[in-house]
N, CA, C and O atoms as a MOPAC input file, in Angstrom:
PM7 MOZYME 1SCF
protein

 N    183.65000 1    89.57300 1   150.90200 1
 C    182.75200 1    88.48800 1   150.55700 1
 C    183.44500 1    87.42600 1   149.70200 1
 O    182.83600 1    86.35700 1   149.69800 1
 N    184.41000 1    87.45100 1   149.07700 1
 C    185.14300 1    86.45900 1   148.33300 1
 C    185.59500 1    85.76600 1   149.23100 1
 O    185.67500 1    84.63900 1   148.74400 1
 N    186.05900 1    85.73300 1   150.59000 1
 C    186.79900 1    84.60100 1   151.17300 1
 C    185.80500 1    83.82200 1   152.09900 1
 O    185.99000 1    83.53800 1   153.28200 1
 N    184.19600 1    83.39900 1   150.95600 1
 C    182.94900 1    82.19000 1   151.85600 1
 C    184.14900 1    81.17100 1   151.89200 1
 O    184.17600 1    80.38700 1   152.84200 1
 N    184.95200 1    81.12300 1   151.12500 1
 C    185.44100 1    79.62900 1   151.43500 1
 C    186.11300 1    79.18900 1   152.78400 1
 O    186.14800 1    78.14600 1   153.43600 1
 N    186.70100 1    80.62500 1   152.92300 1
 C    187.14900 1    80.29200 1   154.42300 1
 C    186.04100 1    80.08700 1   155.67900 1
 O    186.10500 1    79.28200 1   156.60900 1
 N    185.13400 1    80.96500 1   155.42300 1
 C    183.79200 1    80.91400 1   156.39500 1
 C    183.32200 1    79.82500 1   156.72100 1
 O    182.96800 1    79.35700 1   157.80300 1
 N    183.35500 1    79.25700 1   155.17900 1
 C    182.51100 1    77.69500 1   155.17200 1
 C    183.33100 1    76.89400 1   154.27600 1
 O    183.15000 1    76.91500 1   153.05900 1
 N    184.49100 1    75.97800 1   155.00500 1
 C    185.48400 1    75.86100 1   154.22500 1
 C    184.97100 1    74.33800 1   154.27500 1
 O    185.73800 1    73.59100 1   153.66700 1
 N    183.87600 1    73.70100 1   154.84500 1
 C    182.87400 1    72.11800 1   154.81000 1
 C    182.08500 1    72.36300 1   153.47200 1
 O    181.87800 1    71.31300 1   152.86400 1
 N    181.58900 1    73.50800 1   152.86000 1
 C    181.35600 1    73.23800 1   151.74100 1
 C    182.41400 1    73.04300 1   150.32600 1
 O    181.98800 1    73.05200 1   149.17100 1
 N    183.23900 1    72.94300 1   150.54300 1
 C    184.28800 1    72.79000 1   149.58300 1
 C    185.11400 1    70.89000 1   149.71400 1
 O    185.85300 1    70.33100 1   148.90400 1
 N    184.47600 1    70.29100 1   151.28700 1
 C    185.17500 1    69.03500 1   151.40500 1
 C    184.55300 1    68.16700 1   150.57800 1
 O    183.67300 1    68.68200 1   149.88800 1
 N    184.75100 1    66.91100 1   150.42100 1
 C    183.88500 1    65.59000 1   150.26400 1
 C    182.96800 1    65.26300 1   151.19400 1
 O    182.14400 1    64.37200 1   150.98800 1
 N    183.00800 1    65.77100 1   152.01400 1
 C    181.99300 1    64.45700 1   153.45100 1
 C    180.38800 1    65.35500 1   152.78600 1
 O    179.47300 1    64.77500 1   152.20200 1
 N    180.42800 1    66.39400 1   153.00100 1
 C    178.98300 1    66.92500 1   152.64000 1
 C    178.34500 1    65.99800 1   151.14300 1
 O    177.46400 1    65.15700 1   150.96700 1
 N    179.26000 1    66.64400 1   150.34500 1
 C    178.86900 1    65.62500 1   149.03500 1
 C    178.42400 1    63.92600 1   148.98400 1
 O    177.46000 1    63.43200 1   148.39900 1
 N    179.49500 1    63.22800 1   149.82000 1
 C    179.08200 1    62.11600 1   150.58800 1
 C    177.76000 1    61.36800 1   150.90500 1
 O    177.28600 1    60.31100 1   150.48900 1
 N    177.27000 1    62.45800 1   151.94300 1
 C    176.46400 1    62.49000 1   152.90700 1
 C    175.69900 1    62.78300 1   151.95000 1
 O    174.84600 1    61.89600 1   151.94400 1
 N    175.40200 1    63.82000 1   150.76800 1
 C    173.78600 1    63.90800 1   150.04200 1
 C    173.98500 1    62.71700 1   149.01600 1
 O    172.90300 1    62.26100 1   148.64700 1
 N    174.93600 1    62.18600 1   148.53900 1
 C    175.36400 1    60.96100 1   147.56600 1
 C    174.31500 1    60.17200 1   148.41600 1
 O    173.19200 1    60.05900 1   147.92400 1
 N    174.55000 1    59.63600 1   149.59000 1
 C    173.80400 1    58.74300 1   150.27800 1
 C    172.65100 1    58.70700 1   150.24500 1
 O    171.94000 1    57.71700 1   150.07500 1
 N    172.13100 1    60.55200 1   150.51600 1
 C    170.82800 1    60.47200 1   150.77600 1
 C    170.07000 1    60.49900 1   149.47600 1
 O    168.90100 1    60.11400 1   149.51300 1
 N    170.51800 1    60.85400 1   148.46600 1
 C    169.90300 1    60.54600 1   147.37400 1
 C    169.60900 1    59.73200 1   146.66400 1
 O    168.70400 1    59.79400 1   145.83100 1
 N    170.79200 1    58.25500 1   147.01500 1
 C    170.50200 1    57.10900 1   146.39200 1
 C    169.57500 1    56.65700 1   147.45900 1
 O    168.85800 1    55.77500 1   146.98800 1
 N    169.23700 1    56.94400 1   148.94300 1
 C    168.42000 1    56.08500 1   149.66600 1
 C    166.94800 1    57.20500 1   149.50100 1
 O    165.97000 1    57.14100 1   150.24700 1
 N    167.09100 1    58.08200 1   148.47200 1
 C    165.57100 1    58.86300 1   148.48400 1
 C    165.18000 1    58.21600 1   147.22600 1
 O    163.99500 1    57.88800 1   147.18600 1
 N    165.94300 1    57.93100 1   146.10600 1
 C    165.86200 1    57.01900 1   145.24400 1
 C    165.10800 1    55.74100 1   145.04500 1
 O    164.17600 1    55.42800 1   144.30400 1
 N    165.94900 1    54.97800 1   146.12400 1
 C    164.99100 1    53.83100 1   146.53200 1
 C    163.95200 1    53.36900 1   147.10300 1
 O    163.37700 1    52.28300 1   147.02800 1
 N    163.63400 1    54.99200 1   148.10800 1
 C    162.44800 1    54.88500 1   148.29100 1
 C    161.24900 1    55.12200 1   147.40900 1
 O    160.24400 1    54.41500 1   147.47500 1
 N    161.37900 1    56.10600 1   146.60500 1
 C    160.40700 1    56.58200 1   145.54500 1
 C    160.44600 1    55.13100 1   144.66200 1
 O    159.37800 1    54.81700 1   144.13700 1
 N    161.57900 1    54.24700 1   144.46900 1
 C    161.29400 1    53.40200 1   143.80500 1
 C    160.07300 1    52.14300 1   144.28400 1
 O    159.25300 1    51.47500 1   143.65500 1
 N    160.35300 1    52.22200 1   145.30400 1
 C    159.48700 1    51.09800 1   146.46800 1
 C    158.17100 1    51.70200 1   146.49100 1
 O    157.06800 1    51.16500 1   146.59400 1
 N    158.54500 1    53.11100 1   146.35700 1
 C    157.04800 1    53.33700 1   146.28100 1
 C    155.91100 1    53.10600 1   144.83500 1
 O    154.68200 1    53.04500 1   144.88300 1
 N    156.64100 1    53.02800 1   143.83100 1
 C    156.32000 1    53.11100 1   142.51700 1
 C    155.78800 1    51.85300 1   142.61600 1
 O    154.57000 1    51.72100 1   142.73500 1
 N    156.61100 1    50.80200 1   142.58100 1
 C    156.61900 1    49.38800 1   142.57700 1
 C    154.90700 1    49.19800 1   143.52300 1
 O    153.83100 1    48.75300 1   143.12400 1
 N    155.21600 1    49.61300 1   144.51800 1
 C    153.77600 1    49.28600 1   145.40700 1
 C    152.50800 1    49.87500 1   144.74400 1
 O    151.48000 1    49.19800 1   144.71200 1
 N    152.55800 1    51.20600 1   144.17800 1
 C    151.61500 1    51.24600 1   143.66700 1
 C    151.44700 1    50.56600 1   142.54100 1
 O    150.23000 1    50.42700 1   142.41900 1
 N    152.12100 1    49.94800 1   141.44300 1
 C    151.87800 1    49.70300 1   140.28400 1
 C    151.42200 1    48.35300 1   140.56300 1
 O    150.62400 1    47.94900 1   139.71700 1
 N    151.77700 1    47.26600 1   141.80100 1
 C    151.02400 1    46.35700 1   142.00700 1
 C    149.54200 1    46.59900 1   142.49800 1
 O    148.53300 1    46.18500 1   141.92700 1
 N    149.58700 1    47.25400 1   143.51800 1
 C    148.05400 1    47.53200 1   144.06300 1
 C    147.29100 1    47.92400 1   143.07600 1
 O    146.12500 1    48.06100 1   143.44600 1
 N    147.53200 1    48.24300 1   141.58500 1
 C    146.97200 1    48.75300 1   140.56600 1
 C    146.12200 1    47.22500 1   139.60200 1
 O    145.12100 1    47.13900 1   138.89000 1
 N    147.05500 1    46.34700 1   140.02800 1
 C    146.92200 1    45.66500 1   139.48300 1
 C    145.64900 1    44.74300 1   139.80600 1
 O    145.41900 1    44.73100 1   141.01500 1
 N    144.92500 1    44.11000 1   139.18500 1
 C    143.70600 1    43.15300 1   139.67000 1
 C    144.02100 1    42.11500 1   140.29500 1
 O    145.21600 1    41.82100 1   140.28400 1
 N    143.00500 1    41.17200 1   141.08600 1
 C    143.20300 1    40.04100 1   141.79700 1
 C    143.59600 1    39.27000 1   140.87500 1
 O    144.71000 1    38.80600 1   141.12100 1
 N    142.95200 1    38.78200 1   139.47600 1
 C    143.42900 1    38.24700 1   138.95200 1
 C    144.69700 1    37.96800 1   137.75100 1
 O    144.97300 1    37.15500 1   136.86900 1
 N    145.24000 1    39.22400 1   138.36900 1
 C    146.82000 1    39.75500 1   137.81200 1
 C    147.49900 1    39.20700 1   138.87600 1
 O    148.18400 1    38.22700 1   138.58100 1
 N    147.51000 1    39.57100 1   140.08200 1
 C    147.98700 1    39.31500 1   141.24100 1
 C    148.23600 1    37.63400 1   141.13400 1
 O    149.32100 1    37.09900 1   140.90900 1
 N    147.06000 1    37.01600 1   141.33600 1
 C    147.18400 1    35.43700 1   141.19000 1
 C    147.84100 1    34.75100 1   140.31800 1
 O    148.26900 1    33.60300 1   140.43600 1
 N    147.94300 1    35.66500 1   139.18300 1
 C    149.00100 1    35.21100 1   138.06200 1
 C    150.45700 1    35.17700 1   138.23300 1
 O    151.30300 1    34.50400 1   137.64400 1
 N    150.56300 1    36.04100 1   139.15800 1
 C    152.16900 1    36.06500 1   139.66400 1
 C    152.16000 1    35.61700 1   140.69400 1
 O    153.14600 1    36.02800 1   141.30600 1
 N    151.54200 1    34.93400 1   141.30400 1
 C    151.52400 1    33.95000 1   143.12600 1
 C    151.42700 1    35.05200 1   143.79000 1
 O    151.73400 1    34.80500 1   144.95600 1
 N    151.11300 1    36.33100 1   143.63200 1
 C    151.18100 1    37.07800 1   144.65100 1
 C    149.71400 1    37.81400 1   145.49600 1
 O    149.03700 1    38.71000 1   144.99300 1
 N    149.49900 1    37.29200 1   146.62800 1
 C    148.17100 1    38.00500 1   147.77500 1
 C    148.54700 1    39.37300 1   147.60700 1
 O    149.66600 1    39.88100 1   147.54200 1
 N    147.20200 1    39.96500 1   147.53900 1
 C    147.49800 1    41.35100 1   147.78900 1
 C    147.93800 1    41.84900 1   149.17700 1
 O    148.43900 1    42.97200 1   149.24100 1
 N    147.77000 1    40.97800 1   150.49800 1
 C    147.96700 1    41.51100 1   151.54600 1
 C    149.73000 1    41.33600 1   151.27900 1
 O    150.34300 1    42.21000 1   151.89200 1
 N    150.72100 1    40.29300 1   150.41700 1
 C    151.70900 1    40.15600 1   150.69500 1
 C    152.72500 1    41.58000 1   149.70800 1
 O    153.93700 1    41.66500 1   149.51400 1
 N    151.71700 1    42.39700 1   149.33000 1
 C    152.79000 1    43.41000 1   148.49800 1
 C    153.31600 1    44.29100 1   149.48000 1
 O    154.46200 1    44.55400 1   149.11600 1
 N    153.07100 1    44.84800 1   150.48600 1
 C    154.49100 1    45.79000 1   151.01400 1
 C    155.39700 1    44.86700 1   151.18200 1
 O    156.50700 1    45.01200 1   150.67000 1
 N    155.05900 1    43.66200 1   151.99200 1
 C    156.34500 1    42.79500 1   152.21800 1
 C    157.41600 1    42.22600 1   151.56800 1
 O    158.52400 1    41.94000 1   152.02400 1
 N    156.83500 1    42.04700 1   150.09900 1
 C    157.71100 1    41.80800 1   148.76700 1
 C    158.40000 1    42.71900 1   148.79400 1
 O    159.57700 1    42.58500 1   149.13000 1
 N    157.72700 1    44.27800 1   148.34700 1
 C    158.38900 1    45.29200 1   148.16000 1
 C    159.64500 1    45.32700 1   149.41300 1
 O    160.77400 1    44.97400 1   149.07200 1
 N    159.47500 1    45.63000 1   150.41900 1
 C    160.26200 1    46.07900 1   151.41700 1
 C    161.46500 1    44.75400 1   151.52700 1
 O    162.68300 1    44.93100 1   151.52800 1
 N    160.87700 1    43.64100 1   151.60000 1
 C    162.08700 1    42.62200 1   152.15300 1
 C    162.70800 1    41.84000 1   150.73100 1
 O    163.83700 1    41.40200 1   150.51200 1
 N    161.39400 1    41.86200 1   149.81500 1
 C    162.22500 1    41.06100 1   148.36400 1
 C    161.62000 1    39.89400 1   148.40300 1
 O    161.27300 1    39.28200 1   149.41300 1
 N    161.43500 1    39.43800 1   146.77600 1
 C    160.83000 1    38.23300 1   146.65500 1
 C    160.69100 1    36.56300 1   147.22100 1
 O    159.86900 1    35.64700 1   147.25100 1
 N    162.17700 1    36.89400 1   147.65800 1
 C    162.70100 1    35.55300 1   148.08900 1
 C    162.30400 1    35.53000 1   149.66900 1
 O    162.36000 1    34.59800 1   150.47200 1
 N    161.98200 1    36.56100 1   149.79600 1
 C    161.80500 1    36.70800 1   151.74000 1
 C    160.16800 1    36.99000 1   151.78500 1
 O    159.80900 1    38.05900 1   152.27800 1
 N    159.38600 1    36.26900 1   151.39600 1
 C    158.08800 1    36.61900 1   151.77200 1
 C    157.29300 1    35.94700 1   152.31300 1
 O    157.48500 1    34.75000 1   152.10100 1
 N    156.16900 1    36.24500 1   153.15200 1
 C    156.04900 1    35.80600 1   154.38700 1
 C    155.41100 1    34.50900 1   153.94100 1
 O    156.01500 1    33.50400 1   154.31400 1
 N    154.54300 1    34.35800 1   153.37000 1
 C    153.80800 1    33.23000 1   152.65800 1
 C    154.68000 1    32.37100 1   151.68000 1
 O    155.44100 1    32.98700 1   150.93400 1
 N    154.63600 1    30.96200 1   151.61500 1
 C    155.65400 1    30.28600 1   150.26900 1
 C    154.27800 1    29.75600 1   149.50100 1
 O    153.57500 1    28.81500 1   149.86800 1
 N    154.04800 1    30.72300 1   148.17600 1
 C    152.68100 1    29.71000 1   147.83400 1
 C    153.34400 1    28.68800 1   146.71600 1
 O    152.82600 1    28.66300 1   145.59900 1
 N    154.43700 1    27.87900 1   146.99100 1
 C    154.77500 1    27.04600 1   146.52300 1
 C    154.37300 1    25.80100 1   147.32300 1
 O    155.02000 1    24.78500 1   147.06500 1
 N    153.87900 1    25.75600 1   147.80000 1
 C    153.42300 1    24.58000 1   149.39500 1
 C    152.45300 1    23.88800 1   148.74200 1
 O    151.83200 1    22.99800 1   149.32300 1

């Protein structure tokens, strides 16, 4: 039983480590996107209006970013 390393000599490389590095910063960002969405939807209409923002336009903020949103209520 001492020689797993040879058995499973991919747990000892970089690529595995890699590969969960990745997935953890992109599980990261999702829980973050998710936070963010709820803490707006939390928020009132007239919180919302204070920051130019429709409530229908918060996933889209969230997901694409402020500068990319579908509405310009600068118009």
């Amino acid at each position: 039983m001492a020689k797993a390393s040879v058995v499973f000599p991919a747990l000892h490389s970089a690529i595995p480590r890699a590969h969960l590095s990745i997935w953890l910063r992109r599980f990261q960002a999702w829980r973050q996107k998710r936070r963010d969405r709820q803490e707006l939807n939390a928020l009132g209409n007239t919180a919302l209006k204070d920051l130019a923002i429709d409530r229908s336009e918060i996933t889209s903020i969230i997901h694409a970013g402020s500068n990319e949103r579908r509405r310009n209520h600068g118009d």
